[in-house]
C-alpha positions as CSV (number, residue, x, y, z in Angstrom):
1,X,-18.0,139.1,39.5
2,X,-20.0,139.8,36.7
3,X,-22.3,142.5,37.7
4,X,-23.5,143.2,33.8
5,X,-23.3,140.7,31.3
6,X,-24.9,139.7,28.4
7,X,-24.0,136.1,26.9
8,X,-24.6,135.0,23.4
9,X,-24.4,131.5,22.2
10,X,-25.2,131.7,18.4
11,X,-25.1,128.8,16.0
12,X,-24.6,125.4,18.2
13,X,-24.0,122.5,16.0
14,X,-23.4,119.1,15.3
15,X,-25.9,116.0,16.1
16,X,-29.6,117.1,15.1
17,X,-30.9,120.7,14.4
18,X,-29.8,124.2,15.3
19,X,-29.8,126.2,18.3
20,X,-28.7,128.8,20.2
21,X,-28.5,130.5,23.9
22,X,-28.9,133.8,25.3
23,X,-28.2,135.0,29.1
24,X,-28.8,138.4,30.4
25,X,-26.9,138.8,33.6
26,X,-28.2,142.0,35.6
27,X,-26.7,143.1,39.5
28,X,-25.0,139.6,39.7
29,X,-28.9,137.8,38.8
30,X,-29.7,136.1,35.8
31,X,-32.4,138.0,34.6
32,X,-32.9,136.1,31.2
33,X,-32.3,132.7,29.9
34,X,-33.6,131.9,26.3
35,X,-32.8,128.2,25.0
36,X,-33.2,128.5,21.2
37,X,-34.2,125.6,19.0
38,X,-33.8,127.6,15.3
39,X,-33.9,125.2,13.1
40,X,-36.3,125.8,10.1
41,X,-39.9,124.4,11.1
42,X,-40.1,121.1,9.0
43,X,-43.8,120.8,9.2
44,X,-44.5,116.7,9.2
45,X,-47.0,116.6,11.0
46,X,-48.2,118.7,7.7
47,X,-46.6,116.5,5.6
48,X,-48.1,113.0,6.6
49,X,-51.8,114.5,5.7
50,X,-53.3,112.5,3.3
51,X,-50.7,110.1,3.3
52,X,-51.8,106.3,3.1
53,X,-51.8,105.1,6.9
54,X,-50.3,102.3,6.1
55,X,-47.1,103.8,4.7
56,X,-46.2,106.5,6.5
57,X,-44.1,104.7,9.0
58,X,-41.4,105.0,6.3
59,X,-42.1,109.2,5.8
60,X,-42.0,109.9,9.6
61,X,-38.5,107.3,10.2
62,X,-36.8,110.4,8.4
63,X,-37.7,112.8,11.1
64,X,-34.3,111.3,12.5
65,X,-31.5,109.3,11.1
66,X,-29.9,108.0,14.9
67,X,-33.8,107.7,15.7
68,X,-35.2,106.4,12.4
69,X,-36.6,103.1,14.2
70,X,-38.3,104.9,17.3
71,X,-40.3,107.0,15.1
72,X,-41.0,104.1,12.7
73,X,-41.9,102.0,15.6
74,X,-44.0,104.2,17.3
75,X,-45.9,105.6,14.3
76,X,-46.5,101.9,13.3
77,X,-47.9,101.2,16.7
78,X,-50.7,104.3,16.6
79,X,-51.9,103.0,13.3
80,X,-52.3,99.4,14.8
81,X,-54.2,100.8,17.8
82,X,-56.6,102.9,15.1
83,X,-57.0,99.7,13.1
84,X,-57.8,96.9,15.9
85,X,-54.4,95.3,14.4
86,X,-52.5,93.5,17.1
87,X,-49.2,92.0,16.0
88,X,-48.0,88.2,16.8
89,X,-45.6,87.9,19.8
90,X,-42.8,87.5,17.2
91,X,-43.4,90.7,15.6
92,X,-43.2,92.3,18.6
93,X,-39.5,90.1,19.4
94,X,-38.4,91.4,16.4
95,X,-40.0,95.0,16.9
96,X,-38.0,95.3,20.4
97,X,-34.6,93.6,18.7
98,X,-35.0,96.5,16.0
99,X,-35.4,99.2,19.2
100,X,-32.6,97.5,21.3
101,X,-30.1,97.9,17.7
102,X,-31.1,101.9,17.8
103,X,-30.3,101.9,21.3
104,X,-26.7,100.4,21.5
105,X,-25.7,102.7,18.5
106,X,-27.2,105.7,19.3
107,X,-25.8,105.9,23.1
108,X,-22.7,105.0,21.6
109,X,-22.5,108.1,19.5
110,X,-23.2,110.1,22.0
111,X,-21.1,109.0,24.9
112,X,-17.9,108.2,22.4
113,X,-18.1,111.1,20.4
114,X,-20.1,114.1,22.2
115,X,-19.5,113.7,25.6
116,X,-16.2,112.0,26.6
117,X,-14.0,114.5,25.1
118,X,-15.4,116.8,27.9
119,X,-14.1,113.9,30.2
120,X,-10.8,113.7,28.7
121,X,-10.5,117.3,28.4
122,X,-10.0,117.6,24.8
123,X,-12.5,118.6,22.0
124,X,-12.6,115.7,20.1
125,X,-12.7,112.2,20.4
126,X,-10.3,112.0,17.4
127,X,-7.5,114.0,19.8
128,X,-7.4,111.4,21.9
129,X,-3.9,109.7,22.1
130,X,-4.8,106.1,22.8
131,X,-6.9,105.1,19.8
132,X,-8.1,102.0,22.1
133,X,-10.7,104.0,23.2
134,X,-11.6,105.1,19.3
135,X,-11.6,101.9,18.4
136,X,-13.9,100.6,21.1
137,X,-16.5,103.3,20.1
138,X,-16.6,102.0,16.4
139,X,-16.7,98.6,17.4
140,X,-19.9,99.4,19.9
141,X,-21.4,101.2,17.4
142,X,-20.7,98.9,14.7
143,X,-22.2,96.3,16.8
144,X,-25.6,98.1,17.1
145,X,-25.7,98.6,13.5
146,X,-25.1,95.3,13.0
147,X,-28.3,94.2,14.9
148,X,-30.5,96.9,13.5
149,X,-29.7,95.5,9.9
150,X,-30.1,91.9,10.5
151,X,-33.7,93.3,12.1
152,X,-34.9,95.6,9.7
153,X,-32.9,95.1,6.4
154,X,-30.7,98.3,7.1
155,X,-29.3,100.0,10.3
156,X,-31.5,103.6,9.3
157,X,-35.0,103.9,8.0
158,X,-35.2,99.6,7.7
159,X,-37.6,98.0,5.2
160,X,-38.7,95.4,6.8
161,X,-40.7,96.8,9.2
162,X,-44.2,96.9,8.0
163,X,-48.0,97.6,10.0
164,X,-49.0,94.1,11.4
165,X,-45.9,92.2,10.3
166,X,-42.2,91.7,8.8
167,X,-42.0,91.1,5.4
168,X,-38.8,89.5,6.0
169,X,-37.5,87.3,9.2
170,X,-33.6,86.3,10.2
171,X,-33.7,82.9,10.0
172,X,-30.4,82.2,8.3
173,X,-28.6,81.2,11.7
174,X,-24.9,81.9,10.0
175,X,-25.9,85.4,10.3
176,X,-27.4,85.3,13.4
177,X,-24.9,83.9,15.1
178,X,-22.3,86.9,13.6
179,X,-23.8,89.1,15.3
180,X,-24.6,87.3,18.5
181,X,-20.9,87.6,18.5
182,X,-20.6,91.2,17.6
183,X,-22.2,91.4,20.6
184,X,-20.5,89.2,22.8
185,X,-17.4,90.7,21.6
186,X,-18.2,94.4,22.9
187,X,-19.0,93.9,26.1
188,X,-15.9,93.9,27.9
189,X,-15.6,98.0,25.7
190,X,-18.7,98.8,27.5
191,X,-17.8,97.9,30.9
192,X,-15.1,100.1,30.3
193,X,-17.4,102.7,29.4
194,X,-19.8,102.5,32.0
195,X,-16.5,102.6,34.6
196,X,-15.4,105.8,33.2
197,X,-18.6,107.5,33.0
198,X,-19.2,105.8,36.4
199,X,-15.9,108.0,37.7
200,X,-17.1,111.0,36.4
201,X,-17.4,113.8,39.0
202,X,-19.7,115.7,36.8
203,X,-22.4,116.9,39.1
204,X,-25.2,119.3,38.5
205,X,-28.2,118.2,40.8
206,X,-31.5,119.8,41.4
207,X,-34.9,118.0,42.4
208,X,-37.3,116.9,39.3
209,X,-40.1,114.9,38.2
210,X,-38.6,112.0,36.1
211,X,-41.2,110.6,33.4
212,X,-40.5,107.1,31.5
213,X,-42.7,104.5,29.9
214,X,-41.9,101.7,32.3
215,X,-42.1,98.4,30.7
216,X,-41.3,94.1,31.1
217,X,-37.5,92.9,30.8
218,X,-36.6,97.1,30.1
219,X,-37.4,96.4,26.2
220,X,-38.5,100.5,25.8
221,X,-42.0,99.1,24.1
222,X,-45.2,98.3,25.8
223,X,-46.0,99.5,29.6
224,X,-47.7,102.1,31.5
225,X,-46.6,105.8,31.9
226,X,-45.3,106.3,35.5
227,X,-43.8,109.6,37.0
228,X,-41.8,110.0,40.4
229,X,-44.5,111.9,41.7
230,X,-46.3,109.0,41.5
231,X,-48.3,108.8,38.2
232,X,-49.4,106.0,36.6
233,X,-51.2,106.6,33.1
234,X,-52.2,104.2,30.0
235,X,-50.2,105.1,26.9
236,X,-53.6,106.0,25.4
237,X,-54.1,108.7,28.4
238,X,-50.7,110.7,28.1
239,X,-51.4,113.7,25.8
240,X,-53.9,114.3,28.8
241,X,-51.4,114.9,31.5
242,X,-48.9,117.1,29.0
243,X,-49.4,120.9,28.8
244,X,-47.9,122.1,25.6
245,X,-46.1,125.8,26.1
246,X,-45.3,127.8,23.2
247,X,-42.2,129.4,23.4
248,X,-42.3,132.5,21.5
249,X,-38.3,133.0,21.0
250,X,-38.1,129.2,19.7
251,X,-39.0,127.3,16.9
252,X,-39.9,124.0,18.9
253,X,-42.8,123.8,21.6
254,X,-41.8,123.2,25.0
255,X,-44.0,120.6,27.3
256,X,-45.0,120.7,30.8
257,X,-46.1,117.2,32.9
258,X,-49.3,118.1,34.8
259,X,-48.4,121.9,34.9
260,X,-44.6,121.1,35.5
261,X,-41.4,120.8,34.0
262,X,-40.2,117.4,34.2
263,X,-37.6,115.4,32.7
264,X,-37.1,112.3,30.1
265,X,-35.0,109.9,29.0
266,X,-32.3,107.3,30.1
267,X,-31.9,108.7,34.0
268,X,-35.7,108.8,34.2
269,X,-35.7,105.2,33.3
270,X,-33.3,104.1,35.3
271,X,-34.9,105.9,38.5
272,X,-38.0,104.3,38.1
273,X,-37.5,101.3,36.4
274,X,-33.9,99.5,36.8
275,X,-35.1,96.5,38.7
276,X,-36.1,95.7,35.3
277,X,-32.8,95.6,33.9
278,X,-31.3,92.0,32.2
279,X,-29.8,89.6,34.7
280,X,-26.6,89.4,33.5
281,X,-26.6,93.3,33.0
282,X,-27.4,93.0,36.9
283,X,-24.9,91.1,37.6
284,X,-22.2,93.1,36.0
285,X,-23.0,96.7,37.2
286,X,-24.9,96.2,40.4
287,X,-22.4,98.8,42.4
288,X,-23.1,101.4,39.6
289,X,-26.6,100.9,39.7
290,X,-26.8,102.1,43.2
291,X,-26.4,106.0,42.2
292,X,-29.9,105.4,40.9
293,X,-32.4,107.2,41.5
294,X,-30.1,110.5,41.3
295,X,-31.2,113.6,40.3
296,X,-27.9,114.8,38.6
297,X,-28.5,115.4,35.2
298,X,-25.0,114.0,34.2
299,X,-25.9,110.2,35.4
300,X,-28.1,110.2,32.2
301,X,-25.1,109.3,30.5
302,X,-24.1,106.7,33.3
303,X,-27.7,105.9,32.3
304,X,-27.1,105.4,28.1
305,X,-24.2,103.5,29.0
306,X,-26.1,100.6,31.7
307,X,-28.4,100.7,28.7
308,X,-26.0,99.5,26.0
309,X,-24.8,97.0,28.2
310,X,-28.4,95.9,28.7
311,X,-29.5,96.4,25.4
312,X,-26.4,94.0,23.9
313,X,-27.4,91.0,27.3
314,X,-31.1,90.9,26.3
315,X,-30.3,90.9,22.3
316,X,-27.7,87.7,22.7
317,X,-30.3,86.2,25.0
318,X,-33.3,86.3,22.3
319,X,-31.5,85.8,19.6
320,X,-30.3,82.6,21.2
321,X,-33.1,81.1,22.1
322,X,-35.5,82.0,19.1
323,X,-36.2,80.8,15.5
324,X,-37.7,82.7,13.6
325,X,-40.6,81.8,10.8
326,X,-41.8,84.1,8.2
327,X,-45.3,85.9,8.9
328,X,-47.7,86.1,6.7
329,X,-49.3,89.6,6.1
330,X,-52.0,90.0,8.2
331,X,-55.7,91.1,7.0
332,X,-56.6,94.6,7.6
333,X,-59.6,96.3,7.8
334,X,-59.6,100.1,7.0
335,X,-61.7,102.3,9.0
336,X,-61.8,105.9,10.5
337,X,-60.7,105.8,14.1
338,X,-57.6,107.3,16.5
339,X,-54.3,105.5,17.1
340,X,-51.7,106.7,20.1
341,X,-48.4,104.7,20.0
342,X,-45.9,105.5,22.8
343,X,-42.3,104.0,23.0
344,X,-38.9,104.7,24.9
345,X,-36.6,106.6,21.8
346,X,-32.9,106.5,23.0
347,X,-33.5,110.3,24.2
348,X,-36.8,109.9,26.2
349,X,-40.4,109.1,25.5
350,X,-42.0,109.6,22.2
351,X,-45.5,110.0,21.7
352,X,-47.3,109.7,18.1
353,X,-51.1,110.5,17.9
354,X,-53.0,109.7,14.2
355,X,-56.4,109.7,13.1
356,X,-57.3,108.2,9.8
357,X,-60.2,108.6,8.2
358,X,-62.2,105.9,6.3
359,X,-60.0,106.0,2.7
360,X,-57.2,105.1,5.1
361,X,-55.7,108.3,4.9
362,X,-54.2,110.5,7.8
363,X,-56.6,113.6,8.5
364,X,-54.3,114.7,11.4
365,X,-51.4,113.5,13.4
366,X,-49.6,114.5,16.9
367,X,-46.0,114.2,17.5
368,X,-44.2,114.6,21.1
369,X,-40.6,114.3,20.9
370,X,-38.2,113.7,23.7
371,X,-36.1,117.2,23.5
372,X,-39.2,119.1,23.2
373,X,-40.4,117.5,26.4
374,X,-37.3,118.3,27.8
375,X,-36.8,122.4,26.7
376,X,-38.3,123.9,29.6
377,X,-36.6,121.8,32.2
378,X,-33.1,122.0,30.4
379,X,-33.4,126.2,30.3
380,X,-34.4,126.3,34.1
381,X,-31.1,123.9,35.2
382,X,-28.7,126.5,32.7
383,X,-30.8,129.6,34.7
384,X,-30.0,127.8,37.8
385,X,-26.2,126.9,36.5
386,X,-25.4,130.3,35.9
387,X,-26.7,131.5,38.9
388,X,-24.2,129.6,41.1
389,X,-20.9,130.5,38.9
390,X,-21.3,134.2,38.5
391,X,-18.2,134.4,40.2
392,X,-16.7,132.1,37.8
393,X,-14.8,133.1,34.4
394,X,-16.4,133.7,31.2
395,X,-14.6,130.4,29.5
396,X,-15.8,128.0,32.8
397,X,-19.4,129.2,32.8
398,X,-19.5,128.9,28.9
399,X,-18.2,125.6,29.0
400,X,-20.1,123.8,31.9
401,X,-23.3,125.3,30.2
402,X,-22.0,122.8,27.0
403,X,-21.4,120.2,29.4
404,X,-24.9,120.5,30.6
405,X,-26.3,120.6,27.6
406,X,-24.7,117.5,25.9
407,X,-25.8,115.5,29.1
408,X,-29.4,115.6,28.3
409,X,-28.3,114.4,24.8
410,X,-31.2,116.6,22.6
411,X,-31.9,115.8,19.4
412,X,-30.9,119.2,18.2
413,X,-26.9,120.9,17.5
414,X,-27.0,121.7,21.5
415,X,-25.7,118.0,22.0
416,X,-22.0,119.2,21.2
417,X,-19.6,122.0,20.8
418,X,-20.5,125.0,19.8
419,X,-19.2,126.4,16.6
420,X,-19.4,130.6,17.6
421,X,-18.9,132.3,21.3
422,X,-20.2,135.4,21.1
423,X,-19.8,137.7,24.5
424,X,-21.0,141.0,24.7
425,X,-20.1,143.0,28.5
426,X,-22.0,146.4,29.3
């Protein structure tokens, strides 16, 4: 039992960021939990100041490279609220395409790569013996890619994606159909996914308040805000239900929903949205759907992995049954005025707030992203973790502390092995 401990967690790597951990352990309590984000500040919300409103979609897509397309998306949509712009219904096709692409290639990096060697038991995917399982995840991943570059022009930060419109369409069917059949071709891999994660007996379960922007067909654009306590709020109406908490020992600001931690991401939208789910995607994985609503945190990534699945059934579906025309570039009228875009990012909602002023500049922007919304919630379950295992070893409490980490996938180093242990006993 360890009566006195102190546990240090320096230098957590890999994925997005930096951070580290620190436990203080006092007469078999946890006294102390910090959750470090210690990254260097990186100060866009400084940065995009001045910028031309209709171009800094393109500075803000490098926030994140797995995420480029969220933050593009959503930066794009608070401009078009500011400026009364609203897109055709193919745009917005495309626009959720482009998101669906992010989505099947993003999960699929995390799942493959950062949390199935926890399953498996070894520390890297690339241990693993049968190279099926490698191969799968390349070919998933691959497939994503594929779909976010015949979207936007390229899989990371895409080109085509403009305010109003895009400058480019696919319409040479050859193409489309290639990757209607990358598709096709992966889905039997992520039924095999979503049965292993399905088996996992990973379990870490406390009560929470699940947030998601719940919208038509699961497309992770357009909707209304909903809660499990029973919210409902306009996208325009969300920075008034958040409480922003600054976390003096961090470098990122935590977020509380109406006063409380809270949780977002794929197992929030799959609690309170999954009847929305494709038909096919239905079809396929209706005895896994039934652990939903769960509150254990590691059914997010049973979550991701009903999403790629979903992601891939709804991309062949519109891809099929569209054609595509090139747009011409709407007019737009510059004015001062405020914009709030909200979409679903692979990791949970995002939130962008702009105001431009008459020039067409931005005077000041807002941005909530999914892992800071999560900090305060993902400390308390590692408090609560450790609490229950102080009879445990130092090497099990270490490693189901990584384990719970990686399975709220942040957009920081946290989301895989650490690189330095450091363990200091009174």
């Amino acid at each position: 039992m360890h009566k006195e401990l102190d546990i240090s967690l320096d230098k957590i790597s890999k994925i997005e960021g930096s951070a580290s951990l620190e436990i203080k352990i006092r007469k078999n309590q946890v006294k102390k939990v910090k959750l470090k984000i210690t990254e260097n500040k990186r100060f866009y919300t400084q940065a995009i100041r001045g910028k031309n409103c209709l171009a800094v979609h393109q500075i803000v897509s490098r926030i994140c490279g797995t995420c480029s397309v969220a933050h593009l998306l959503c930066c794009i949509e608070a401009v078009e609220k500011a400026l009364n712009i609203k897109p055709s219904e193919q745009t917005m096709l495309l626009r959720k395409l482009a998101l669906y692409g992010t989505m099947i290639r993003d999960h699929a990096l995390h799942l493959y790569f950062f949390v199935l060697p926890d399953i498996l038991g070894i520390d890297s995917i690339l241990e693993i013996d049968d190279t099926k399982i490698l191969e799968q995840a390349f070919r998933v991943k691959a497939a994503g890619n594929s779909l976010a570059s015949l979207i936007g022009g390229r899989a990371i930060h895409p080109s085509y994606i403009q305010v109003g419109y895009f400058e480019k369409v696919p319409d040479n069917r050859e193409e489309i159909k290639k990757v209607i059949n990358n598709l096709k071709s992966v889905r039997k891999d992520v039924l095999n996914l979503i049965e292993i994660f399905d088996k996992c007996t990973f379990d870490y379960t406390r009560q929470k308040i699940f947030v998601a922007l719940i919208t038509k067909d699961y497309t992770f654009i357009e909707g209304e805000i909903k809660s499990s306590d029973g919210s409902i709020i306009k996208e325009e109406d969300y920075w008034d239900y958040l409480n922003r908490v600054v976390i003096p020992y961090s470098q990122a600001t935590g977020f509380q929903f109406k006063g409380r931690e809270y949780m977002v991401g794929a197992l929030a939208r799959m609690n309170l949205n999954k009847d929305a789910i494709h038909k096919d995607t239905k079809k396929e994985v209706a005895k896994y759907l039934s652990r939903f609503p769960s509150n254990n945190v590691f059914h997010n990534n049973l979550a991701q992995a009903i999403e790629i699945l979903h992601s891939i059934d709804h991309s062949i579906e519109l891809l099929e049954t569209s054609e595509f025309k090139k747009e011409e570039k709407p007019e737009i009228k510059i004015k001062s005025n405020d914009g709030v875009g909200v979409l679903e990012a692979p990791r949970g909602t995002l939130y962008y707030m702009l105001s431009i002023n008459d020039e067409g500049k931005i005077n000041y922007g807002n941005i909530v992203i999914p892992t800071a919304q999560n900090q305060i919630i993902m400390e308390r379950d590692i408090k609560d973790m450790v609490s229950k295992m102080i009879d445990k070893s130092k090497h099990e409490i270490i490693h189901e502390i990584e384990k719970l980490i990686r399975a709220y996938d942040p957009c920081m180093s946290c989301a895989s092995h650490f690189l330095r242990v450091k363990w200091d006993s009174d």
